[in-house]
N, C-alpha and C positions, 0 to 999 in steps of 0.2 A: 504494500500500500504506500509506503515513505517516498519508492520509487515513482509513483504515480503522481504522488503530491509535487513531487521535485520537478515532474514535467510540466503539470500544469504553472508553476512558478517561474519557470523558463519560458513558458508561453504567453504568462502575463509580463517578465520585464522585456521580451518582444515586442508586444505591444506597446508597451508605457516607452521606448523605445522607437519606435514609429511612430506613436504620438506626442511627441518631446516632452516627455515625464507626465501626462494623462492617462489616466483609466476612462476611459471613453463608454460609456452604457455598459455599466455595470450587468446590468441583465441580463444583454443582450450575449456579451461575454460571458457569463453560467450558463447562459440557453447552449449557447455554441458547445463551450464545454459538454456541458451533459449530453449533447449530443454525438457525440466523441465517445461517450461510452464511462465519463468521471461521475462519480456518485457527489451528490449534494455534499455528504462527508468530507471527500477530498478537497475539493472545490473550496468549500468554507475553511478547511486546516489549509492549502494554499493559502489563500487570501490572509489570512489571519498570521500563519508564519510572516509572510512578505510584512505586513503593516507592522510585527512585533521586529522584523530585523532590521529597520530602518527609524524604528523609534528607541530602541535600548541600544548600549554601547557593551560589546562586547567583551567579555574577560580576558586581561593581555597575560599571555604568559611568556615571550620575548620579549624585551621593549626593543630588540634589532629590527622588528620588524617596521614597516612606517605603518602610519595612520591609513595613509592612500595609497589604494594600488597604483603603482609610479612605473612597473616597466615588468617585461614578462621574462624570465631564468629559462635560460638554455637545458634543456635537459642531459642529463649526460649520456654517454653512448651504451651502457647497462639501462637508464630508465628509458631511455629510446626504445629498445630490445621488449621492454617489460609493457608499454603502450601501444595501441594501436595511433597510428595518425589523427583518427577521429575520437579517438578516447579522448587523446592530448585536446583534439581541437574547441573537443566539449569543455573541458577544464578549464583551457585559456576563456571560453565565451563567459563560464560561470563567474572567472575573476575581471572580466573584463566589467562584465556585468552589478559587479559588488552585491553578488550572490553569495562570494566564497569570500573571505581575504588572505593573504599571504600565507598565516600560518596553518589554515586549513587547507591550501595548494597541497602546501608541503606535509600536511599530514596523510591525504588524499594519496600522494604519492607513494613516500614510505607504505602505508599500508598498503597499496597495489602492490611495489616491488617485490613485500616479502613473502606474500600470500601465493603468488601467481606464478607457475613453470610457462604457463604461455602466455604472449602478448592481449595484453585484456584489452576487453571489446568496451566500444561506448557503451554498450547496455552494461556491464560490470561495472564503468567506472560510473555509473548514475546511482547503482546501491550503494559502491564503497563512500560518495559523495554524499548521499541519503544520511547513511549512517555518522558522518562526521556530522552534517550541518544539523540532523533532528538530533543527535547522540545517543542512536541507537545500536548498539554495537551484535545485539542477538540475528538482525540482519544481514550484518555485516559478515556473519559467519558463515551464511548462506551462499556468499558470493563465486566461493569454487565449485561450488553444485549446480548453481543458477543454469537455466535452460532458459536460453531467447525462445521466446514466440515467435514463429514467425511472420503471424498474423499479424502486421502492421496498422491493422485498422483501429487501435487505441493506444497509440502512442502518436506523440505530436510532434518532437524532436527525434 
């Protein structure tokens, strides 16, 4: 379910995004949603996540880190190996986005590297993400088992 939340929140700061920082018909956007296949549930923990991570200030536990995400890390040629290209690419959107910040990047990461003999898929790196940003970790255990769907019709991203 966390993974599910995670896409609809990716789908709203797209839009908020295309509409230079607007939520544009609220409604209209759950109608759509749910028409997609997201239950009321989801839909409302999105919304509600998104509005709590941009009103609290989160717990620093580097101060190296900066406030603002200012530039994106090279990965090295092990966590290259360890990502797919679309994995990475989702990762960079989610910080680009100030979905994620710096030191959930890099927690994001580390836990991919050490879990994973193969190069993880965008769908893995959207649980191991799930699990950092909601800090669900019982999920996160599921990630080397996970079976994609390949039924694309309810997934947005």
């Amino acid at each position: 379910m966390r993974n599910r939340i995670l896409e609809i929140v990716v789908y709203l700061m797209d839009h908020i995004q295309e509409h230079r920082g607007q939520i544009i018909d609220v409604e209209d956007l759950s109608a759509h949603l749910r028409s997609l296949g997201y239950t009321e549930n989801e839909i409302s923990s999105a919304y509600s996540w998104l509005v709590d991570r941009f009103e609290s200030t989160s717990e620093n536990f580097y101060s190296d880190f900066p406030e603002i995400h200012c530039s994106n890390r090279i990965l090295t040629d092990y966590e290259r190996f360890q990502f797919t290209p679309e994995a990475h690419g989702f990762l960079i959107k989610l910080l680009n986005q100030n979905l994620i910040d710096d030191e959930q990047f890099e927690t994001v990461l580390e836990r991919g590297a050490i879990f994973n003999p193969k190069p993880i898929t965008e769908e893995q790196i959207k649980l191991i993400v799930s699990s950092v940003i909601f800090n669900d970790m019982n999920e996160f255990e599921g990630v080397l088992h996970y079976e994609i769907n390949p039924d694309k019709s309810h997934s947005i991203n």
